[in-house]
matplotlib code that plots the C-alpha trace (Angstrom):
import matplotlib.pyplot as plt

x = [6.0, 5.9, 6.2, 8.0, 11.0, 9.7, 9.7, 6.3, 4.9, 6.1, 3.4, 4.5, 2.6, 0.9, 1.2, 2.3, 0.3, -2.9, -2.1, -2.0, -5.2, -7.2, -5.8, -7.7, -10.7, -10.8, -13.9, -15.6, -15.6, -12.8, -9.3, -6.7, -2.9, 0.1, 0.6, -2.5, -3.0, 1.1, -0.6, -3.6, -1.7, 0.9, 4.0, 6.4, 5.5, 9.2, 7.4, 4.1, 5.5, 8.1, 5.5, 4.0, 7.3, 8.2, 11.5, 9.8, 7.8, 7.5, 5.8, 5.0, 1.6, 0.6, 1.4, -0.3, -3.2, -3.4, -3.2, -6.0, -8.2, -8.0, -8.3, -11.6, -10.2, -9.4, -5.4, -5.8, -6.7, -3.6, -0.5, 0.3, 1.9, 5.7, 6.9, 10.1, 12.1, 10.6, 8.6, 5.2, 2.9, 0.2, -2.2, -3.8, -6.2, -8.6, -10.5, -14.3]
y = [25.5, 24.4, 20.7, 21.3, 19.7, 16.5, 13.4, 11.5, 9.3, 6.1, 2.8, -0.8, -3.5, -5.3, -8.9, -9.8, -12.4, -10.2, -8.0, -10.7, -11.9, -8.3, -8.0, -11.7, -10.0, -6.5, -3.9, -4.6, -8.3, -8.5, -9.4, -7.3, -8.2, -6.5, -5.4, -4.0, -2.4, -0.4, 1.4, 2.1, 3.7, 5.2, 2.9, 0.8, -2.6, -3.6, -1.9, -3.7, -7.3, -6.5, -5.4, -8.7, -10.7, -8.8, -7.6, -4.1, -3.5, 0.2, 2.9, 6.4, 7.2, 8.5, 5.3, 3.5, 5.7, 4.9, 0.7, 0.8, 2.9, 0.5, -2.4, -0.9, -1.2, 1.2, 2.2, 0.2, -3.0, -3.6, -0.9, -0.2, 3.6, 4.0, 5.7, 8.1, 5.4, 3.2, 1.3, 0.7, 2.7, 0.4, 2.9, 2.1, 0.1, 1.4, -0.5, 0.3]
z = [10.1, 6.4, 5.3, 2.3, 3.9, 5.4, 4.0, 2.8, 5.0, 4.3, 4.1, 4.8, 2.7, 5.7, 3.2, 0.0, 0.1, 1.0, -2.4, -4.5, -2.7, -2.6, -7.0, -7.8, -6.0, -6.4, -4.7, -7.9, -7.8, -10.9, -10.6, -11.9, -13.4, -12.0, -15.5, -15.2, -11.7, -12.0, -15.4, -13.9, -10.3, -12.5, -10.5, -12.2, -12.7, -10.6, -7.7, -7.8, -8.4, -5.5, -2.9, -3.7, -3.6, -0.1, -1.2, -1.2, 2.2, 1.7, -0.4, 0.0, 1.3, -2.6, -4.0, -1.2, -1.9, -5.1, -5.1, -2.5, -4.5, -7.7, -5.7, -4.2, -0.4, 2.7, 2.9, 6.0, 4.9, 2.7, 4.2, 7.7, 7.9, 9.2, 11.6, 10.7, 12.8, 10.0, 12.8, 11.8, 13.6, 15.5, 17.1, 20.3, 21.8, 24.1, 26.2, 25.8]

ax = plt.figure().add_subplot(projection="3d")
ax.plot(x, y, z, "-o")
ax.set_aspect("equal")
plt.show()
């Protein structure tokens, strides 16, 4: 079965706040702009200050990708991924 066809997996910003947050302290101890971080991920500025406003929650998993890599963080720290329902997919917790 290809996956040509199938949408990206989308990624919900889990906080606007906890961008803004993880870009004044970045992996590497620096902040970094908006400005700055959409150039250096390749996304339109709009998109960037939106995910932070929260009138954009989502993001395709590229995208996603990207901001956590210049910020110096795991995917999982800053997105949560969607479900095709667009529910955000909380996986499991098992009891140890």
């Amino acid at each position: 079965m290809s996956n040509e066809n199938t949408s990206p997996t989308m990624y919900a910003v889990a906080s606007g706040d906890r961008l803004k947050v993880l870009m004044e302290r970045t992996g590497t101890g620096r902040s970094i702009s908006s400005r700055r971080l959409a150039e250096a991920t390749g996304i339109a500025h709009g998109t960037i200050g939106a995910l932070m406003a929260g009138t954009q929650r989502t993001i395709p998993e590229d995208k996603a990708k990207a901001i956590a890599s210049v910020l110096g963080v795991d995917l999982l720290v800053l997105f949560v991924p969607m479900e095709r329902a667009g529910r955000a997919c909380i996986p499991l917790q098992v009891a140890v």
